[in-house]
mmCIF file of the N, C-alpha and C atoms, coordinates in Angstrom:
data_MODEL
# 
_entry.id   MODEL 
# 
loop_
_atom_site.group_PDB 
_atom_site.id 
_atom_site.type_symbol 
_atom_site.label_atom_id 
_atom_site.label_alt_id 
_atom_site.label_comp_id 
_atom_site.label_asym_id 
_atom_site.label_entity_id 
_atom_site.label_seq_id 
_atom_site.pdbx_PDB_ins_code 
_atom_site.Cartn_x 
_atom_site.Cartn_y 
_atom_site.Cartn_z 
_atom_site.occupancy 
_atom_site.B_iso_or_equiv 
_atom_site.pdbx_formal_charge 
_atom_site.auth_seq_id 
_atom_site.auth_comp_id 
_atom_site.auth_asym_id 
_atom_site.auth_atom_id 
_atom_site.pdbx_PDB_model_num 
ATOM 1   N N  . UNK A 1 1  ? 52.895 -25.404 14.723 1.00 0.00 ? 1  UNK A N  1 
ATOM 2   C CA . UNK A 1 1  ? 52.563 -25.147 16.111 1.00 0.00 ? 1  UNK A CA 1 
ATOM 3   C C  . UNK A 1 1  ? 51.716 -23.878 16.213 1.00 0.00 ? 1  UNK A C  1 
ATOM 4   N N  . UNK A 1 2  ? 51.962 -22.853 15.541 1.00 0.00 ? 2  UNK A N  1 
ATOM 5   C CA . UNK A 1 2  ? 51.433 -21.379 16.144 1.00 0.00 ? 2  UNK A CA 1 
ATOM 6   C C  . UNK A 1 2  ? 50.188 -22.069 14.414 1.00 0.00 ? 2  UNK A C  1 
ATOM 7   N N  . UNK A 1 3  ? 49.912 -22.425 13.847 1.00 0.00 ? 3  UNK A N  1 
ATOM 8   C CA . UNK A 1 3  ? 48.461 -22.694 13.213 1.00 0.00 ? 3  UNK A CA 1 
ATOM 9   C C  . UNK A 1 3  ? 47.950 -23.038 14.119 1.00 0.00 ? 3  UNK A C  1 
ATOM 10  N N  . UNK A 1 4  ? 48.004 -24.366 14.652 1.00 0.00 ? 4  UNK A N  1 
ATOM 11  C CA . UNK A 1 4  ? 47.205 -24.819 15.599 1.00 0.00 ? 4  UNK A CA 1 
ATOM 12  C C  . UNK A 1 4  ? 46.739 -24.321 16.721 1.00 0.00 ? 4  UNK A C  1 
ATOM 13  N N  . UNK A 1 5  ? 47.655 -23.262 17.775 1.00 0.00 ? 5  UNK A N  1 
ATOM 14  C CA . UNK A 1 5  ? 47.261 -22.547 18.512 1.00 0.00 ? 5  UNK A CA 1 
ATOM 15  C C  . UNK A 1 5  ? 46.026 -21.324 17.828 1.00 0.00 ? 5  UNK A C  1 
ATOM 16  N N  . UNK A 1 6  ? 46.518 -20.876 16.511 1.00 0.00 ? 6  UNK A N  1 
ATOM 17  C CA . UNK A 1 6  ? 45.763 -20.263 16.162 1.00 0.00 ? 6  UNK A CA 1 
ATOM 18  C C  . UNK A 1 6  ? 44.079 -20.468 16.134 1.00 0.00 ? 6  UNK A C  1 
ATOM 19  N N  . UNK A 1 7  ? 44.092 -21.648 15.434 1.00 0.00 ? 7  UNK A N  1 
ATOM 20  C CA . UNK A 1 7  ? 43.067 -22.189 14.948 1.00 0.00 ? 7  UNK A CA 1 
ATOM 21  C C  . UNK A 1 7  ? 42.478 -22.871 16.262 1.00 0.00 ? 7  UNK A C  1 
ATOM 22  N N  . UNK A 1 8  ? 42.714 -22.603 17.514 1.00 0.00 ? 8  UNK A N  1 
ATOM 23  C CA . UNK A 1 8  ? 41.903 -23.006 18.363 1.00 0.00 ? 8  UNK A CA 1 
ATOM 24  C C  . UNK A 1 8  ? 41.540 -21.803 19.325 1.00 0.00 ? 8  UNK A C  1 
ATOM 25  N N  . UNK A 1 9  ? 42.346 -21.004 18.709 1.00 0.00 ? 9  UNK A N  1 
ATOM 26  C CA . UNK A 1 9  ? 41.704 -19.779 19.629 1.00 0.00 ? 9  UNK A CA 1 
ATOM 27  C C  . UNK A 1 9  ? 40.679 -18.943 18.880 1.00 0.00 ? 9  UNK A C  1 
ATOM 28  N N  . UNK A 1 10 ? 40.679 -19.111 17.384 1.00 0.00 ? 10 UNK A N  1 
ATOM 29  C CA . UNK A 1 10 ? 39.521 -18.841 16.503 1.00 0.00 ? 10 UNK A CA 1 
ATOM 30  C C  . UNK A 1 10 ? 38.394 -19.885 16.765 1.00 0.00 ? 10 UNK A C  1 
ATOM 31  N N  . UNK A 1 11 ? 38.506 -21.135 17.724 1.00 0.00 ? 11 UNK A N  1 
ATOM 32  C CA . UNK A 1 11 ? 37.446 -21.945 17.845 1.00 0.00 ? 11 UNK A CA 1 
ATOM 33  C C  . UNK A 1 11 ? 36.551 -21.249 19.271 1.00 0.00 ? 11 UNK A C  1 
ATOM 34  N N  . UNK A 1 12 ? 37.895 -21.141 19.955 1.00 0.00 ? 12 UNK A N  1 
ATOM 35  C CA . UNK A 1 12 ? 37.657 -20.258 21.432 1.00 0.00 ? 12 UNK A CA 1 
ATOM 36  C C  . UNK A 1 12 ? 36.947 -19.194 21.346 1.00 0.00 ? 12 UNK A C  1 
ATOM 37  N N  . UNK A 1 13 ? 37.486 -18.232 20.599 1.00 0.00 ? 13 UNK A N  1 
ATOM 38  C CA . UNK A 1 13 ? 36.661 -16.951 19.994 1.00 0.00 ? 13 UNK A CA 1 
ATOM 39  C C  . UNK A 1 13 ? 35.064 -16.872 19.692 1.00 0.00 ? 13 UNK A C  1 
ATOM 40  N N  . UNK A 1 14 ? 35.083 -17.773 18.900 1.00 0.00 ? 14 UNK A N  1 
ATOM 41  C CA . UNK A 1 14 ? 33.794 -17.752 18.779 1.00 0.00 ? 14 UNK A CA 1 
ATOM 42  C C  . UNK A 1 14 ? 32.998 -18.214 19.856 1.00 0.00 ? 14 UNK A C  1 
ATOM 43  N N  . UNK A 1 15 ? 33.592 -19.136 20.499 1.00 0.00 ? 15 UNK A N  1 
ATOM 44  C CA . UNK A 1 15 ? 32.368 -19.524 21.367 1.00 0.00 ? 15 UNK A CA 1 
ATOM 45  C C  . UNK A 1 15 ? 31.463 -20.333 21.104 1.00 0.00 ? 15 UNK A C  1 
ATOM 46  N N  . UNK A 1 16 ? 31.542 -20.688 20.034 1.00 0.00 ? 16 UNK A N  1 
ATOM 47  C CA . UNK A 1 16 ? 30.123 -21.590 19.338 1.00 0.00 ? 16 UNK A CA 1 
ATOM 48  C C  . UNK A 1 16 ? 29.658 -22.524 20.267 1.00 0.00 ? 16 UNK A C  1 
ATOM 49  N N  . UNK A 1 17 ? 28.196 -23.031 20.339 1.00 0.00 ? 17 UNK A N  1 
ATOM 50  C CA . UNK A 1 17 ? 27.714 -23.780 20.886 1.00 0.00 ? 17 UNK A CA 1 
ATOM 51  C C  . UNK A 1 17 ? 27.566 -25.380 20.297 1.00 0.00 ? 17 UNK A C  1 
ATOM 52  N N  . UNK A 1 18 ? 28.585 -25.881 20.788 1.00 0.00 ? 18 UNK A N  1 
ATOM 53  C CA . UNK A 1 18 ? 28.468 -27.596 20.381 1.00 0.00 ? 18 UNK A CA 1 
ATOM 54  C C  . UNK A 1 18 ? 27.554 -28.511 20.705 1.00 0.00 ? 18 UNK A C  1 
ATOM 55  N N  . UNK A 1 19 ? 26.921 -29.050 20.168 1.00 0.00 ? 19 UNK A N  1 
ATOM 56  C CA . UNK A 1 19 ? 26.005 -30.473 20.846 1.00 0.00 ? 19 UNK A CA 1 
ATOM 57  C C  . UNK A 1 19 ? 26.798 -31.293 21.022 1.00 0.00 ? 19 UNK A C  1 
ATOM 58  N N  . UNK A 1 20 ? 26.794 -32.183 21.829 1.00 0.00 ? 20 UNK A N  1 
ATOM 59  C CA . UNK A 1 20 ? 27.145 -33.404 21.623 1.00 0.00 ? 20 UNK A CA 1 
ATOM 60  C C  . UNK A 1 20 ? 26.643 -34.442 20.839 1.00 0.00 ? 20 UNK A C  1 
ATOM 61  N N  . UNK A 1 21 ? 27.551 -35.322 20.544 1.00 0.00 ? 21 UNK A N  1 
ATOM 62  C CA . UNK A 1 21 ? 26.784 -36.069 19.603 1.00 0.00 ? 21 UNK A CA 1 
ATOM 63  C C  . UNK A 1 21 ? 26.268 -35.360 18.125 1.00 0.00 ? 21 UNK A C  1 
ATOM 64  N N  . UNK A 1 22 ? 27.621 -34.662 17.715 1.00 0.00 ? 22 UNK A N  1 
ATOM 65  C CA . UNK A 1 22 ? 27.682 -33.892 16.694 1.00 0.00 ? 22 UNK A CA 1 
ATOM 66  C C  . UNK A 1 22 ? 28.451 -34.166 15.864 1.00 0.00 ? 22 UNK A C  1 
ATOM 67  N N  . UNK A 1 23 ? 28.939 -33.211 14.788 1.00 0.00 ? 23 UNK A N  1 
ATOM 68  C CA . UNK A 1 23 ? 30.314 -33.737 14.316 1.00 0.00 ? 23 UNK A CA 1 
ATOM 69  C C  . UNK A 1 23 ? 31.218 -33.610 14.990 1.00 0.00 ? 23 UNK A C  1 
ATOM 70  N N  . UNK A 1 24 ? 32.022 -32.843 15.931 1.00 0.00 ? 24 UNK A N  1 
ATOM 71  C CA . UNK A 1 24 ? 32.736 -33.452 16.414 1.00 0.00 ? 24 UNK A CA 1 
ATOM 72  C C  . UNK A 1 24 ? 33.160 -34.106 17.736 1.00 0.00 ? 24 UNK A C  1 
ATOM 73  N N  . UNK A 1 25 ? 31.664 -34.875 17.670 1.00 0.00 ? 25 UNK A N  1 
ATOM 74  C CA . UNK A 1 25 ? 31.691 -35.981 19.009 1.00 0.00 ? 25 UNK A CA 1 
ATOM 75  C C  . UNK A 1 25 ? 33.194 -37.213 18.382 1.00 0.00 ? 25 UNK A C  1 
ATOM 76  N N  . UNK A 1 26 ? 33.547 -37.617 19.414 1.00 0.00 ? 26 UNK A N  1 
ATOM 77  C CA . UNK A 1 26 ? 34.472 -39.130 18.937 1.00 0.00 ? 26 UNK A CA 1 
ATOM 78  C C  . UNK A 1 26 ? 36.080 -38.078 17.728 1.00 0.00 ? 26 UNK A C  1 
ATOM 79  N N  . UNK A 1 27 ? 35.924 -36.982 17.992 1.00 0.00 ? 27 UNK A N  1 
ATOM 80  C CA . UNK A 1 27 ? 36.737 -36.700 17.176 1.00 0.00 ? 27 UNK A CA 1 
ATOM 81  C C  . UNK A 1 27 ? 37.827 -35.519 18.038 1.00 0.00 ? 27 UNK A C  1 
ATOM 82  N N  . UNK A 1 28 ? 37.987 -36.238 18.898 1.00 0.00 ? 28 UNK A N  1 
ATOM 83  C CA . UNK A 1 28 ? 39.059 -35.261 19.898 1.00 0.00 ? 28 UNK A CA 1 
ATOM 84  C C  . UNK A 1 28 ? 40.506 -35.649 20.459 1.00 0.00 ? 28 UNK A C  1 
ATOM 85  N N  . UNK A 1 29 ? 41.359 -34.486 20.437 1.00 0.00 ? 29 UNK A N  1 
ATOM 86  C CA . UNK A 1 29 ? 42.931 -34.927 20.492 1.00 0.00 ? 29 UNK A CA 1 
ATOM 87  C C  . UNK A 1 29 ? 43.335 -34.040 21.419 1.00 0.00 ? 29 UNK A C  1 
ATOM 88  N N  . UNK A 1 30 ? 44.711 -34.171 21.769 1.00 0.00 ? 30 UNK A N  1 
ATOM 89  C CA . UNK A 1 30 ? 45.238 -33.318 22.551 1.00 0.00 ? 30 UNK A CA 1 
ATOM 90  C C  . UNK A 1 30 ? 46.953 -33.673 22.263 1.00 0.00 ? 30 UNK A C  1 
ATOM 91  N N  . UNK A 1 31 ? 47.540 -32.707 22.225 1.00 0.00 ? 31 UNK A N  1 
ATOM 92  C CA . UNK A 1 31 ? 49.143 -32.163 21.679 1.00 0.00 ? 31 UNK A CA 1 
ATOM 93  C C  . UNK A 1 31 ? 49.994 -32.465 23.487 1.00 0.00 ? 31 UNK A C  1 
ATOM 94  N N  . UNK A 1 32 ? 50.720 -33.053 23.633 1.00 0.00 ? 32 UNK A N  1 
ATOM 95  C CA . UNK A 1 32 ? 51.022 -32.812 24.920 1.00 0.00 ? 32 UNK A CA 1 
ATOM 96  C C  . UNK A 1 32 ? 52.356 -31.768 25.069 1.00 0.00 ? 32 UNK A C  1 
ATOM 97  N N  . UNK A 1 33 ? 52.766 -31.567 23.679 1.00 0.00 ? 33 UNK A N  1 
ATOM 98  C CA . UNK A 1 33 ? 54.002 -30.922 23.365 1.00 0.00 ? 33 UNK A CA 1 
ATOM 99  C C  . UNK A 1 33 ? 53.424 -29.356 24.078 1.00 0.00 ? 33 UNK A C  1 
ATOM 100 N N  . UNK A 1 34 ? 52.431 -29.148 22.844 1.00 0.00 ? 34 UNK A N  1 
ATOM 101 C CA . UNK A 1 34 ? 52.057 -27.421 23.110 1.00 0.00 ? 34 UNK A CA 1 
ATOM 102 C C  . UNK A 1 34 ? 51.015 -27.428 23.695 1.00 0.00 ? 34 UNK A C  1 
ATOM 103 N N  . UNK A 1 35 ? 50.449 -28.546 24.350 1.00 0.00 ? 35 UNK A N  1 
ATOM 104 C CA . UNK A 1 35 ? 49.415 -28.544 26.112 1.00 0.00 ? 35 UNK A CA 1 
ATOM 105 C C  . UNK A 1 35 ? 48.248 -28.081 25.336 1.00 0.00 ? 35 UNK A C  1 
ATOM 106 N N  . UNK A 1 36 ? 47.797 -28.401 24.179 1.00 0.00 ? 36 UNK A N  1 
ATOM 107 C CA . UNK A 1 36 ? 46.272 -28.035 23.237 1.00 0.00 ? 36 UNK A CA 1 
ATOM 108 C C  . UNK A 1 36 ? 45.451 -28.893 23.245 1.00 0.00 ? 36 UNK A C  1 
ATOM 109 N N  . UNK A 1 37 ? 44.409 -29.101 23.605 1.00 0.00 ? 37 UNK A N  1 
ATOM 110 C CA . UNK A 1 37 ? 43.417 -30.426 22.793 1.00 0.00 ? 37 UNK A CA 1 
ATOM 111 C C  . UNK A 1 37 ? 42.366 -29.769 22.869 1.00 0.00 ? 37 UNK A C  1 
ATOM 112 N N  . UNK A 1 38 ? 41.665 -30.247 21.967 1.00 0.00 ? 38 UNK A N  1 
ATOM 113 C CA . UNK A 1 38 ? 39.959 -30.423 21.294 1.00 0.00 ? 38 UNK A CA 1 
ATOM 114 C C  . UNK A 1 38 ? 38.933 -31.638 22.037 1.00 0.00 ? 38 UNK A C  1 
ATOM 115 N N  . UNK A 1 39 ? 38.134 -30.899 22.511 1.00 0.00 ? 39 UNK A N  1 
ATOM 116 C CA . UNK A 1 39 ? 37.490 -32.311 23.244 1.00 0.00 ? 39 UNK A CA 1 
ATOM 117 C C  . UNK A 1 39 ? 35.565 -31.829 22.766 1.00 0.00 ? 39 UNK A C  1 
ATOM 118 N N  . UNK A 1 40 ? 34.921 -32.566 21.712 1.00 0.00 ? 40 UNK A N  1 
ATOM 119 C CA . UNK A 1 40 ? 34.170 -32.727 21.465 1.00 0.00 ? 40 UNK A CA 1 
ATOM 120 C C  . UNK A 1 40 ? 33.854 -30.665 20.776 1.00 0.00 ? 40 UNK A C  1 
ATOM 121 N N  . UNK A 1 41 ? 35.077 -30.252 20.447 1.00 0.00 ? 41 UNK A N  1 
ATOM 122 C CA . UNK A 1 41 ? 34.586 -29.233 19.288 1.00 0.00 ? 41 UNK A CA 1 
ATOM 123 C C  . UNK A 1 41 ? 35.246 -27.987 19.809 1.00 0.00 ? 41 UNK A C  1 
ATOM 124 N N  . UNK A 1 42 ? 35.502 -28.378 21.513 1.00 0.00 ? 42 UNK A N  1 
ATOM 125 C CA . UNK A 1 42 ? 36.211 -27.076 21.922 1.00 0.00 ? 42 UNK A CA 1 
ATOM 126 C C  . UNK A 1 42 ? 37.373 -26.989 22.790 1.00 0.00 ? 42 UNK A C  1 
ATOM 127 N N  . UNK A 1 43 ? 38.266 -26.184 22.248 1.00 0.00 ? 43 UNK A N  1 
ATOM 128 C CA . UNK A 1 43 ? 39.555 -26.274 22.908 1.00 0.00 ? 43 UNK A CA 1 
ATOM 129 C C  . UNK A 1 43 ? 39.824 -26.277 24.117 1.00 0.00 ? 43 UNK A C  1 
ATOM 130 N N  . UNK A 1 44 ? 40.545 -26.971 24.774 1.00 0.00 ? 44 UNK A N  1 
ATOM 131 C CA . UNK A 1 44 ? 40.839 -26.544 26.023 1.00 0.00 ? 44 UNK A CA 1 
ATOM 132 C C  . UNK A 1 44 ? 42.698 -27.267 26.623 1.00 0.00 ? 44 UNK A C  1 
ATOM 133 N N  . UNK A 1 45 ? 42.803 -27.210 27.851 1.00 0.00 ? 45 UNK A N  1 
ATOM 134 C CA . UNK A 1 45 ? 43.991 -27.550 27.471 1.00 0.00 ? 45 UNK A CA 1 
ATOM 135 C C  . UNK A 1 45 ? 44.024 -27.827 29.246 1.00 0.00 ? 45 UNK A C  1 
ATOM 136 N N  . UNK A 1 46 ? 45.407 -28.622 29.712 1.00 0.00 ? 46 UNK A N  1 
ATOM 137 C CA . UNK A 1 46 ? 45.443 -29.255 31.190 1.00 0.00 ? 46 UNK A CA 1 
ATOM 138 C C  . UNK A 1 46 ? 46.661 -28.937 31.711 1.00 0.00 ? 46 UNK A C  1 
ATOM 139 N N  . UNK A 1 47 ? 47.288 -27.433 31.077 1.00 0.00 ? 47 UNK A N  1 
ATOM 140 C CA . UNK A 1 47 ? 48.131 -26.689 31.697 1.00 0.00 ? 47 UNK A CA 1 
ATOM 141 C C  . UNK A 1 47 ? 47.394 -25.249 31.780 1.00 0.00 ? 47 UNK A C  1 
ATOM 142 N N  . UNK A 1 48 ? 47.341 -24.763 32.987 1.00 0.00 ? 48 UNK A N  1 
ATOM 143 C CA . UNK A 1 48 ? 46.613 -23.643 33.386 1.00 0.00 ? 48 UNK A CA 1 
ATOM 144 C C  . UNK A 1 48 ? 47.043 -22.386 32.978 1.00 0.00 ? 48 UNK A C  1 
ATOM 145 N N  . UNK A 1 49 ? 48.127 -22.091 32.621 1.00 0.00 ? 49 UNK A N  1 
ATOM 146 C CA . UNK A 1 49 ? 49.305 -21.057 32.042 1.00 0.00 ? 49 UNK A CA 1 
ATOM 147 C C  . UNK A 1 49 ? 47.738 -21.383 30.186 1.00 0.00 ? 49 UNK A C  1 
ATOM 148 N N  . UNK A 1 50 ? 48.029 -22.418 29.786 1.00 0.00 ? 50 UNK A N  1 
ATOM 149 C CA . UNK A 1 50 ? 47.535 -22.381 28.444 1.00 0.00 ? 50 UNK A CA 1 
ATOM 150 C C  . UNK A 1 50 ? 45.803 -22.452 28.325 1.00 0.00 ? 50 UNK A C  1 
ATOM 151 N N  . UNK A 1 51 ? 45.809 -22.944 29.079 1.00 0.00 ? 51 UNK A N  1 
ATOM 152 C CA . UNK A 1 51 ? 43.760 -22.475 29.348 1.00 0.00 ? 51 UNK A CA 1 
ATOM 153 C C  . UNK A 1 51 ? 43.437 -20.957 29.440 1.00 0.00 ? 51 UNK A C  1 
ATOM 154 N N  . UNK A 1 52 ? 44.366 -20.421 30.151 1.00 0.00 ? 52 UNK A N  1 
ATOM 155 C CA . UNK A 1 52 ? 43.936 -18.608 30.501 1.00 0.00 ? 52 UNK A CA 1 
ATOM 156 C C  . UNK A 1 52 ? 44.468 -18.373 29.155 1.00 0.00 ? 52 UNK A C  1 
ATOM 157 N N  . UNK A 1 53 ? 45.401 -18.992 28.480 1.00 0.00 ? 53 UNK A N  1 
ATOM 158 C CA . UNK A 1 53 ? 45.611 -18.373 26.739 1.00 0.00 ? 53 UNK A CA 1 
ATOM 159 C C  . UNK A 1 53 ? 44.173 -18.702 25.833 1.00 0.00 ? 53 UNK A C  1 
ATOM 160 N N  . UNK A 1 54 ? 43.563 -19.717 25.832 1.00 0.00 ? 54 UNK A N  1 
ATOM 161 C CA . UNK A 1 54 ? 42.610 -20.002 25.325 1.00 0.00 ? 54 UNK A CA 1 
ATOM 162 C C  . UNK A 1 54 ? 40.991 -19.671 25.372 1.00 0.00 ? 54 UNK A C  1 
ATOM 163 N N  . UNK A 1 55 ? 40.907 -19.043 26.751 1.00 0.00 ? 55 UNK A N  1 
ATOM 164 C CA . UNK A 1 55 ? 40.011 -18.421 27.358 1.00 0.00 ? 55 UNK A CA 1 
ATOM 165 C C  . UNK A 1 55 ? 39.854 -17.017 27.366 1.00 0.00 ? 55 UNK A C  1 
ATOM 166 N N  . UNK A 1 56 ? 41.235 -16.510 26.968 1.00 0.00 ? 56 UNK A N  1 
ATOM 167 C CA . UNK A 1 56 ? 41.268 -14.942 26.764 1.00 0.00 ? 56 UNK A CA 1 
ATOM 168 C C  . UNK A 1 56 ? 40.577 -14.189 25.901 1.00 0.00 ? 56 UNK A C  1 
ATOM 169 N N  . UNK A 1 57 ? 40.461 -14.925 25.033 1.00 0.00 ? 57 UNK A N  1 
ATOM 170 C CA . UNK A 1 57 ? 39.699 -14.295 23.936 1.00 0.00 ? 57 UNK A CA 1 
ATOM 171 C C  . UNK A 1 57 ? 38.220 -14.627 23.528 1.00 0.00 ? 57 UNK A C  1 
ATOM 172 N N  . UNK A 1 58 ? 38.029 -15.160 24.421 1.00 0.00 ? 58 UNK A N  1 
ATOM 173 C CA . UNK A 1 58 ? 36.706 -16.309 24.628 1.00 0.00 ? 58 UNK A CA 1 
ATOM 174 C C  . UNK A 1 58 ? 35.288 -14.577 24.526 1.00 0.00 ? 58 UNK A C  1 
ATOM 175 N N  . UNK A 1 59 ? 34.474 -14.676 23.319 1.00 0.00 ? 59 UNK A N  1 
ATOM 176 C CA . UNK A 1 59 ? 33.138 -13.892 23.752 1.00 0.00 ? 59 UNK A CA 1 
ATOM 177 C C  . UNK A 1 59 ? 32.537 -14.294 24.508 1.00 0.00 ? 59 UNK A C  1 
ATOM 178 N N  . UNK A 1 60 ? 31.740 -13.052 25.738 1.00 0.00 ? 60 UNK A N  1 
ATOM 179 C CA . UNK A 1 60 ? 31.056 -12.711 26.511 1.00 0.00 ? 60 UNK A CA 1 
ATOM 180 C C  . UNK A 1 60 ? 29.484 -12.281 26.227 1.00 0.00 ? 60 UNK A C  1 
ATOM 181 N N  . UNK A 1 61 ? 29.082 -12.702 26.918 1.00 0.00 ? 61 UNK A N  1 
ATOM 182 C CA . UNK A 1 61 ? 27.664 -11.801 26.867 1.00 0.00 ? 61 UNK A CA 1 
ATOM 183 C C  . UNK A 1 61 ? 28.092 -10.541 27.292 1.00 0.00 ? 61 UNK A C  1 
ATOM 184 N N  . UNK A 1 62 ? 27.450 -9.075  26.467 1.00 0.00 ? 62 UNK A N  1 
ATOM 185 C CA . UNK A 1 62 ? 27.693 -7.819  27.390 1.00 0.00 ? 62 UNK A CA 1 
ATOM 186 C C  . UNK A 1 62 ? 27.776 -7.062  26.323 1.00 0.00 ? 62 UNK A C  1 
ATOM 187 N N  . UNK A 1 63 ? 27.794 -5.951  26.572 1.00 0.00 ? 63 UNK A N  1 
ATOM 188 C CA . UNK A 1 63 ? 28.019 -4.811  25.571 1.00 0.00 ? 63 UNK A CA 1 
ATOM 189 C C  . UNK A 1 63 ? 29.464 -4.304  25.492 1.00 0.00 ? 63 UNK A C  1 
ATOM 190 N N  . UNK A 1 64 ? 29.839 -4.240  24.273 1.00 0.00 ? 64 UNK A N  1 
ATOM 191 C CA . UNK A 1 64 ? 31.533 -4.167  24.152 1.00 0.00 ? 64 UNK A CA 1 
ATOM 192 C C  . UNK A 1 64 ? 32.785 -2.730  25.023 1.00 0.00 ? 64 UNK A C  1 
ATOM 193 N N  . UNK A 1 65 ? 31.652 -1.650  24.913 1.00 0.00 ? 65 UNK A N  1 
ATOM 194 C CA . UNK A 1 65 ? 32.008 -0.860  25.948 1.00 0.00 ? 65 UNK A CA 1 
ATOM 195 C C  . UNK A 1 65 ? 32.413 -1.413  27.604 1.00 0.00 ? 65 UNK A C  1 
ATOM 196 N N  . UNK A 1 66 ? 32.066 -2.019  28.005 1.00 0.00 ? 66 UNK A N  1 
ATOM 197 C CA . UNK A 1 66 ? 32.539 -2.798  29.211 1.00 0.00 ? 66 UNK A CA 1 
ATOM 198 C C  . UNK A 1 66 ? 33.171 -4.252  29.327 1.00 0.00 ? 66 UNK A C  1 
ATOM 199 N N  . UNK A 1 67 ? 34.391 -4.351  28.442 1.00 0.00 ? 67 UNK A N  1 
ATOM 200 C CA . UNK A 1 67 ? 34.640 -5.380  28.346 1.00 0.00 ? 67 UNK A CA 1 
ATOM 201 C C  . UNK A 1 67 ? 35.840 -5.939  29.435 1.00 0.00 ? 67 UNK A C  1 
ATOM 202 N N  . UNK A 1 68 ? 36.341 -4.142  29.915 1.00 0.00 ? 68 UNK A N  1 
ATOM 203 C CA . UNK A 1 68 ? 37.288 -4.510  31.018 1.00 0.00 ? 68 UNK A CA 1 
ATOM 204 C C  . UNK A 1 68 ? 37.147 -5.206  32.232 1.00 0.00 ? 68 UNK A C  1 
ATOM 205 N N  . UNK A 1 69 ? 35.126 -4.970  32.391 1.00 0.00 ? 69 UNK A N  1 
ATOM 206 C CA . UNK A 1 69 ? 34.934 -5.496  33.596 1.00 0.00 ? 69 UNK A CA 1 
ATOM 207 C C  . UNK A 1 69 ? 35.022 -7.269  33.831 1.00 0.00 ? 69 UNK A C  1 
ATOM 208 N N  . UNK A 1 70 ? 35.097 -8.055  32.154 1.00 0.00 ? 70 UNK A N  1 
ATOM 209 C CA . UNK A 1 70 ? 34.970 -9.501  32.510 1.00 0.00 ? 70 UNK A CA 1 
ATOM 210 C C  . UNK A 1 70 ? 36.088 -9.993  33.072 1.00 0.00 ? 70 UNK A C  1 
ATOM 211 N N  . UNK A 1 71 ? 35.526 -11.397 33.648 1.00 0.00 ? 71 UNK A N  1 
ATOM 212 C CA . UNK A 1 71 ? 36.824 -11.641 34.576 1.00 0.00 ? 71 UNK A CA 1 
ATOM 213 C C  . UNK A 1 71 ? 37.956 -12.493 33.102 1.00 0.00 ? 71 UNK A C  1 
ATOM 214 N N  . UNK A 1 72 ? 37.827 -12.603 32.017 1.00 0.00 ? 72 UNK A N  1 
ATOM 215 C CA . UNK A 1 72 ? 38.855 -13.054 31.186 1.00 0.00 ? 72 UNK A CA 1 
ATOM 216 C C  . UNK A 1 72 ? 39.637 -12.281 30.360 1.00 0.00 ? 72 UNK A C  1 
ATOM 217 N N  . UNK A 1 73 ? 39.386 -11.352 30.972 1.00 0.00 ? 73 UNK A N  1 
ATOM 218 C CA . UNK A 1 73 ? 40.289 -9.667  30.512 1.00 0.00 ? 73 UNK A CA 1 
ATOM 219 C C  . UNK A 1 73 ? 41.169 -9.599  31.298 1.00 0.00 ? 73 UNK A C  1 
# 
């Protein structure tokens, strides 16, 4: 359980930019236990308590000195 959370908040983290129709188009799940899923490369989740977990750590555009001002801080 706490890998998987992990490993999607290291997906979150980064931020990466997915295409669709990529690798991981057609390759998406979701946990209903621990409210996690992957939908085409990036995590997200359909309990709101666990989206603001997944989003927290999410990079910003901005300079790191002002990071208090984003709204996912």
């Amino acid at each position: 359980m706490a890998t998987q959370v992990a490993v999607l908040s290291i997906f979150s983290y980064t931020n990466a930019k997915i295409k669709e129709n990529g690798l991981w188009t057609d390759n998406d799940w979701y946990d209903d236990v621990l409210k996690v899923g992957v939908k085409n490369g990036v995590p997200y989740s359909e309990d709101e308590a666990e989206m603001r977990r997944l989003d927290a750590p999410m990079a910003t555009e901005g300079e790191v000195p002002d990071y208090m001002g984003f709204p996912n801080v």
